[in-house]
C-alpha positions in Angstrom: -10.0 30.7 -29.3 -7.2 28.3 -29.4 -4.3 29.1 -27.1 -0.6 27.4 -28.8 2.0 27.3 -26.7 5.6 25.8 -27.0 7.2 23.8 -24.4 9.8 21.3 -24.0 9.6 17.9 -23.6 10.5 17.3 -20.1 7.6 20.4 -19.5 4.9 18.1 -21.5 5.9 15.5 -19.6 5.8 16.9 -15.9 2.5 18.7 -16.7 0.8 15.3 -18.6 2.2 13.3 -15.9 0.4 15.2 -13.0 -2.5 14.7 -15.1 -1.9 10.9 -15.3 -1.9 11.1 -11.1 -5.4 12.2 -10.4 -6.0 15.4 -12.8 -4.6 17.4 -10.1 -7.0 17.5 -7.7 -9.0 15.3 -4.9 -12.4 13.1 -5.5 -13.0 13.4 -1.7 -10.2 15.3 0.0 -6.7 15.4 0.4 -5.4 12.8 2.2 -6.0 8.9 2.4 -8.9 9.0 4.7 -10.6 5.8 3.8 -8.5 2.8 4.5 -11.3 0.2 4.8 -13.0 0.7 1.5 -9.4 0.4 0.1 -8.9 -2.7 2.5 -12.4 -4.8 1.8 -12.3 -4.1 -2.1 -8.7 -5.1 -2.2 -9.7 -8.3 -0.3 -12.5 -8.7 -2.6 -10.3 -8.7 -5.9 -7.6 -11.0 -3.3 -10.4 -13.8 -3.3 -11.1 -12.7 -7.3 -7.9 -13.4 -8.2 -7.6 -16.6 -5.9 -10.7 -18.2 -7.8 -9.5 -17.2 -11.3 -6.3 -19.2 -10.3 -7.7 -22.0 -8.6 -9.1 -24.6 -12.2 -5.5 -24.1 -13.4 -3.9 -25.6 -10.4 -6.1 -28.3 -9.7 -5.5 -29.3 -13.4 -3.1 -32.3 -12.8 -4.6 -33.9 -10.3 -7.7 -33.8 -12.3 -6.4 -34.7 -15.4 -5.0 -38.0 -13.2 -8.4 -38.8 -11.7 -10.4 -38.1 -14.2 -8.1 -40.0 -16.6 -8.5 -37.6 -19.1 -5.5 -35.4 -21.2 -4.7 -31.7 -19.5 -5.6 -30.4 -22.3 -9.2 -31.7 -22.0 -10.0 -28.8 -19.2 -8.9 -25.7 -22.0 -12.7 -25.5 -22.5 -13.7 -24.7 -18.8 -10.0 -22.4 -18.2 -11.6 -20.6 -21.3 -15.1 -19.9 -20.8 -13.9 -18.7 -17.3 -12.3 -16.0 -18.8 -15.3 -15.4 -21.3 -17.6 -14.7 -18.2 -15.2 -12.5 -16.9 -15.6 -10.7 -20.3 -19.2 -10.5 -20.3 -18.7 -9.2 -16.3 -16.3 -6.3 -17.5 -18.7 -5.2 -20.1 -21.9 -5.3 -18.4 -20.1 -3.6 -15.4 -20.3 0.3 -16.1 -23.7 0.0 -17.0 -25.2 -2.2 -13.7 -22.7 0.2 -11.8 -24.9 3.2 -13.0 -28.0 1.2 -12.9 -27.9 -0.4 -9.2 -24.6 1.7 -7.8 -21.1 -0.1 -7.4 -21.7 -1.7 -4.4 -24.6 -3.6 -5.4 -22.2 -5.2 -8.3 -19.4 -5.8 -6.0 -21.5 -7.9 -3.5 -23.8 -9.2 -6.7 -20.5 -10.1 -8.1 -18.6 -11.8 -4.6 -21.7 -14.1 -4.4 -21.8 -14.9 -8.2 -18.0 -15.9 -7.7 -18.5 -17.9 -4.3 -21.6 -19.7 -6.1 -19.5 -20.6 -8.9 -16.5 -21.9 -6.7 -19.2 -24.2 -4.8 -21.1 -25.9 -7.8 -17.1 -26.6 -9.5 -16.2 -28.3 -6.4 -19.8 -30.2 -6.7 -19.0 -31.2 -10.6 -18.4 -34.6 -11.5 -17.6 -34.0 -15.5 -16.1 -31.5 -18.0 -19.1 -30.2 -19.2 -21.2 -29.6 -16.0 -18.1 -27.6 -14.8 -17.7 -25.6 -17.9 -21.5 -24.3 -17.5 -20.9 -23.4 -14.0 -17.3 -21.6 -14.5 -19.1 -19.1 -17.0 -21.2 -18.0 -14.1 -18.7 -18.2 -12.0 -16.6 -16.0 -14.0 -19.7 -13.4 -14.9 -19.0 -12.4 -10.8 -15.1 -12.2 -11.4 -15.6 -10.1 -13.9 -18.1 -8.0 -12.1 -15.6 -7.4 -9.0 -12.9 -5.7 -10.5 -13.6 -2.5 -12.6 -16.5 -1.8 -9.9 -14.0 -2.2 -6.9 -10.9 0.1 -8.9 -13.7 2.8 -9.7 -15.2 2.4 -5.9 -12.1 2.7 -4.2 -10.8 5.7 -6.2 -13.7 7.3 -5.9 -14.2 7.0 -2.0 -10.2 7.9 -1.9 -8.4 11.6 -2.9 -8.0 12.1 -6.5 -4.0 12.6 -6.5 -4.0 9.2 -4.9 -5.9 7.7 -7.7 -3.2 5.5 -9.2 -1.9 4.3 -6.3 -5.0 3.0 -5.2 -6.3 1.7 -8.1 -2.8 -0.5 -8.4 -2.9 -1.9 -4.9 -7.0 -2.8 -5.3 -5.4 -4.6 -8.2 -2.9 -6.2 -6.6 -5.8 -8.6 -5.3 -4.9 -10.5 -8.6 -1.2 -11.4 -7.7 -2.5 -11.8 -3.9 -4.8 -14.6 -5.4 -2.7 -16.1 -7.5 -0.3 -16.4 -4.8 -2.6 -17.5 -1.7 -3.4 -20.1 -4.3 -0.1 -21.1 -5.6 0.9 -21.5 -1.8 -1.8 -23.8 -0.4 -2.6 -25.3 -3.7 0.0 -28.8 -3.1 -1.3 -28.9 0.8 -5.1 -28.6 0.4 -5.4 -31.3 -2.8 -2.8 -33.3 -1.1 -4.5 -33.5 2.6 -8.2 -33.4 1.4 -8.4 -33.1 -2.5 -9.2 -31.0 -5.5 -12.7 -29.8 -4.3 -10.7 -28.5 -1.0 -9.3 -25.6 -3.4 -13.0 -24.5 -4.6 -14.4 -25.1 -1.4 -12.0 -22.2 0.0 -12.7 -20.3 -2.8 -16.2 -19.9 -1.3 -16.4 -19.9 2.4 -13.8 -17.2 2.4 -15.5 -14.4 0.0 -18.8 -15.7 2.1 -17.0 -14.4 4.9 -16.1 -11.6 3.1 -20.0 -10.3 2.6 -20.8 -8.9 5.7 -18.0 -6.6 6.3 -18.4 -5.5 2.7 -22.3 -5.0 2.9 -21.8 -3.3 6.1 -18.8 -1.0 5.2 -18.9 -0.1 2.0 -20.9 3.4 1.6 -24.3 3.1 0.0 -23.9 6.6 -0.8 -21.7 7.8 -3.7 -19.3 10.8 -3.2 -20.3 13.9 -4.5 -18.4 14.6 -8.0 -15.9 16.9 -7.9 -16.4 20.6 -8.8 -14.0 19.7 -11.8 -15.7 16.6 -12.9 -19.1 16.7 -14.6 -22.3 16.0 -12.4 -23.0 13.0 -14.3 -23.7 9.1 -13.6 -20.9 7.4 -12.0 -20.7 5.0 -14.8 -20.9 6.2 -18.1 -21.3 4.2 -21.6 -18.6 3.6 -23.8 -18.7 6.5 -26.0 -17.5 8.6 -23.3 -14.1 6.5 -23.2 -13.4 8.4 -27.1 -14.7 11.8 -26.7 -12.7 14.6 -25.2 -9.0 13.6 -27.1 -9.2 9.9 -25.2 -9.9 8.1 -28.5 -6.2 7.0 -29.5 -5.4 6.6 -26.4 -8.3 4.2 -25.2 -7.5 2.1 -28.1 -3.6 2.2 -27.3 -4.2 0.4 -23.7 -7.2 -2.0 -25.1 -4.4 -3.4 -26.9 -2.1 -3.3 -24.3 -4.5 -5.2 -22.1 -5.0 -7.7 -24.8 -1.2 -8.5 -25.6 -0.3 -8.7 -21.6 -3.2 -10.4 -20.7 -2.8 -13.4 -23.3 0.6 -13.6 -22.2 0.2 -13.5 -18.6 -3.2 -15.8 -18.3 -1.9 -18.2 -21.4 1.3 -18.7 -19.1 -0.5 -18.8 -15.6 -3.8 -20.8 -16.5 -1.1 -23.6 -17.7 2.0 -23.2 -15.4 1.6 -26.0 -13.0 1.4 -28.2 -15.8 4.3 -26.9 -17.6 6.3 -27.0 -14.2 5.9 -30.7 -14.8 8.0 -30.5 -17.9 10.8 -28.5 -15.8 11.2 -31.5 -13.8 8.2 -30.9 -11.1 5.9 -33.3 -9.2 2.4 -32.5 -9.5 2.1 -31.4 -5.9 5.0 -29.5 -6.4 3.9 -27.9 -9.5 1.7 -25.0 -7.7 4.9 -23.4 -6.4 5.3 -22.5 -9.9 1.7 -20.3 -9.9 3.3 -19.3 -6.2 6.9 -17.7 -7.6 4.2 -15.8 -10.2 2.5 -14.4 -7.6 5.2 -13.1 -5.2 6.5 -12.1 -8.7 3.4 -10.1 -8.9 3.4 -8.4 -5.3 7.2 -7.2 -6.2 6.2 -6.3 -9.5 3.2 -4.1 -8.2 5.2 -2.8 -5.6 7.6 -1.6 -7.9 4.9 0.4 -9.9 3.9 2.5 -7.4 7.3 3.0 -6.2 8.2 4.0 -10.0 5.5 5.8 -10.4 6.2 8.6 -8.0 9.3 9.5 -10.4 8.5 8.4 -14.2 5.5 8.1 -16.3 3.8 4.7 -15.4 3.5 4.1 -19.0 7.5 4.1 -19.7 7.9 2.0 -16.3 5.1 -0.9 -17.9 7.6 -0.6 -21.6 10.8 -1.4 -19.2 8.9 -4.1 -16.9 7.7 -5.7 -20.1 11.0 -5.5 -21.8 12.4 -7.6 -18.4 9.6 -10.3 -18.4 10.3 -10.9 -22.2 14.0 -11.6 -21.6 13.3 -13.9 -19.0 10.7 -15.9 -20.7 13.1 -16.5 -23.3 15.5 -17.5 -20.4 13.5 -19.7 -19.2 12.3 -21.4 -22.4 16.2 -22.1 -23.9 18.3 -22.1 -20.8 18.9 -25.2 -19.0 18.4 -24.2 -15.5 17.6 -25.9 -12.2 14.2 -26.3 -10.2 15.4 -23.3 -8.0 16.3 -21.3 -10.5 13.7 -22.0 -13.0 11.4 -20.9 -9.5 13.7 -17.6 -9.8 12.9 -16.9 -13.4 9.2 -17.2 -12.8 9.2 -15.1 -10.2 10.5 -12.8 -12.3 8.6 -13.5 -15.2 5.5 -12.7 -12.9 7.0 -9.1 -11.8 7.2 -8.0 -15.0 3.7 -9.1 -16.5 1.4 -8.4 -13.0 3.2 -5.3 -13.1 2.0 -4.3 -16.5 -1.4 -5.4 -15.6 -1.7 -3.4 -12.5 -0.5 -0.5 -14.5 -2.7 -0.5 -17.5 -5.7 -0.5 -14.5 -3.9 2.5 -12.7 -3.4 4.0 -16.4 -6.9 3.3 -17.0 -8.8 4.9 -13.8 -6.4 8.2 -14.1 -7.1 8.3 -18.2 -10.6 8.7 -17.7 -12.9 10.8 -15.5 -15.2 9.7 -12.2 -18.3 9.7 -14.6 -16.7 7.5 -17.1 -14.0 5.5 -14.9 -15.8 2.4 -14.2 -16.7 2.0 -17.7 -13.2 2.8 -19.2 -11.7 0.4 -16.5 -13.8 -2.3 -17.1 -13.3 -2.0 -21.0 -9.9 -2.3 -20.9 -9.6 -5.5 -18.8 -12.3 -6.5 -20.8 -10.3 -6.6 -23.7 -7.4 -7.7 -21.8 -9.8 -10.5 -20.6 -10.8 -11.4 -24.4 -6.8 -11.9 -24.5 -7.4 -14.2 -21.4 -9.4 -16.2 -23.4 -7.0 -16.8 -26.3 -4.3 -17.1 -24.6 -4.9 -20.0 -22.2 -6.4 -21.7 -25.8 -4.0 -21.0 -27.8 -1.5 -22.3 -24.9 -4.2 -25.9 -24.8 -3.8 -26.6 -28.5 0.3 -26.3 -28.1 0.0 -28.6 -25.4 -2.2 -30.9 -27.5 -0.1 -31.1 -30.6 2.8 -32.0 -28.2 4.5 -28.5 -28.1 7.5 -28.3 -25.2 6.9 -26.3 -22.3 10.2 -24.3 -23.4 8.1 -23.7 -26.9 5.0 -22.2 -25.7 6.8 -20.0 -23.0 9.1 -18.8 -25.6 5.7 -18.1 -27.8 4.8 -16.2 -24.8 7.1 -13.1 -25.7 6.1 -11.8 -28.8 2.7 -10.7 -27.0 4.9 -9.0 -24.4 7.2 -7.4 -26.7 4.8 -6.1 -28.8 2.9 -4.6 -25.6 6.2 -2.8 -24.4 6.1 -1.0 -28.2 2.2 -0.2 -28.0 3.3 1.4 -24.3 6.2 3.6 -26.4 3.5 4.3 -28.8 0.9 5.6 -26.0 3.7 7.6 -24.3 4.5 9.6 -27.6 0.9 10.4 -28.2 0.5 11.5 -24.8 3.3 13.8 -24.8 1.7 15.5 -27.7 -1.7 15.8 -26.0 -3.4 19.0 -25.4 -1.9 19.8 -21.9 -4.8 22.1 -19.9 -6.3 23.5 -23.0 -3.1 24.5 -24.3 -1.8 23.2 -27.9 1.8 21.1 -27.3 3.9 21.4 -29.5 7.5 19.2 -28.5 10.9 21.1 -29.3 13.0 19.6 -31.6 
């Protein structure tokens, strides 16, 4: 039997919102008991995120000493992000066939590999082959570590934690961004990728000893089933619409964001930069990033995480267009970036923490890792679509300005998601909004 009830909207949206945060009750308790698994898989996506970074900033300098055009590397900064892909789709299922911990270390030694054979490669083509492998363990790390460390963590915390796991990304980008001009300068290119694998080689032990081989025991209010379930689980249940409103949202923000930071230091060039100088420009997006994240959770605790992602996105669009039209100078184009990088990390972080409270512990790993994965597949075009500008001759101003439809059109799926949500069944109960 079918219980309607009437509400109003700031009712739906309390109720649904509490939903958002962790579906009311803990996974494993309820407080924050487990620090180090949050610690070591944030770490894990930290070194993630670094690697993902790292091609894109030794770009010019290769491009010099290779004596080859910038735009020649678009087919390694793509099939990067098409082995990331393949890692977020393949993830649910290794997670419920050889348990998440196996495919976060699997995928921390795939990505460590990957960094040492690039710093080893002599051509374009012998590091395209190994930055698809490398990128199968980036995209491996992720969705495992979110699901992981939610799962290990209470259930009303589930958003926060799944943001500041993410956060790795931005912390990578900016670790990068900030040694990037020092390392190539004192000791070369190959210095970046060599980081990029003695540090998650360090990494391994304290993961292999401290993360739990067991799983947690499901929740009383979850089904007993595997802890990663296939895809058709991410549409039953009344989550079809809104899966399909955040793949999209993944895609648009993540082809904006990666097109824009696979490409920055060589677009900082055309603001004027050096090349050494040009990684400050992937720096300003990540401290960018940290704020931006930052300023999710913070938000989160009073509004729906899916109106805070419209307003960031709204924010980075109008600074893009800054950016691309204004003249400004080096410190404040620096400025805009680092704004520009709030906004978009921010609405990447979000659409994870979105993601791992939309769906339940059986099927979170699987509806996490779809989502980037289709926000990966944006990776992929974006950073291509941003190489064949740049090889027709496009201005940087061009392609950055380019950049915002993506973004705008991300902030209006978000509206779209939030609407669809508030009309949701709310606890069994039929919604229907006052007029």
């Amino acid at each position: 039997m079918t219980v309607r009830a009437v509400y109003t909207h700031s009712e739906v949206m309390q109720m649904d919102n509490s939903i958002l945060r962790g579906r009311a009750t803990a996974d494993s308790g309820g407080t924050l008991s487990n620090w180090p698994v949050v610690i070591l898989t944030f770490l894990a996506v930290l070194f993630d995120g670094y690697d993902t970074t790292s091609l894109g900033l030794a770009v010019p300098t290769l491009a010099k000493q290779w004596q080859v055009s910038p735009a020649a590397f678009t087919a390694p900064l793509t099939v990067t992000n098409i082995g990331v892909v393949i890692g977020y789709l393949v993830c649910g299922r290794a997670s419920a066939r050889f348990s998440r911990r196996t495919v976060i270390l699997t995928g921390v030694c795939l990505y460590a590999v990957g960094s040492v054979f690039t710093a080893l490669s002599t051509n374009i083509e012998t590091m395209t082959i190994v930055r698809l492998i490398g990128g199968v363990g980036l995209g491996l790390v992720l969705p495992a570590a979110v699901s992981f460390a939610t799962a290990h963590n209470p259930g009303h915390r589930r958003e926060m934690i799944a943001v500041l796991v993410t956060m790795g990304i931005s912390g990578g980008a900016l670790l990068g961004g900030l040694t990037a001009g020092r390392l190539i300068t004192s000791y070369g290119w190959t210095s970046m990728f060599w980081v990029g694998a003695v540090c998650p080689a360090l990494l391994l032990p304290f993961l292999w000893r401290f993360l739990r081989k067991e799983t947690p025991a499901p929740s009383q209010h979850e089904p007993k089933q595997s802890q990663a379930a296939g895809v058709r689980e991410i549409f039953t249940g009344g989550l079809a619409v809104r899966t399909v409103l955040l793949w999209a949202f993944a895609f648009l923000l993540f082809a904006a964001y990666y097109g824009l930071s696979s490409w920055v230091p060589t677009f900082m060039t055309g603001y004027g930069f050096t090349r050494t100088a040009a990684p400050l420009g992937v720096a300003a997006l990540g401290v960018g990033g940290l704020a931006g994240a930052l300023v999710v959770i913070v938000c989160s605790t009073r509004w729906p995480t899916v109106r805070v992602l419209m307003v960031t996105c709204v924010l980075a669009a109008g600074l893009m267009a800054t950016v691309a039209t204004v003249p400004l100078s080096k410190a404040a184009v620096l400025l805009v970036f680092t704004g520009i990088g709030g906004g978009l990390t921010a609405a990447l972080v979000g659409q994870a923490g979105v993601a791992a409270s939309l769906y339940p512990q059986a099927a979170r790993t699987t509806g996490v890792g779809w989502a980037s994965a289709l926000g990966r597949i944006g990776s992929v075009i974006g950073p291509a679509l941003a190489g064949l500008l740049i090889s027709v001759g496009a201005s940087a101003g061009m392609i950055v300005l380019l950049g915002c439809v993506p973004v705008i059109l991300g902030a209006g799926t978000m509206a779209i998601y939030s609407r669809h949500r508030s009309r949701n069944v709310v606890n069994g109960a039929l919604v229907i909004l006052e007029q």
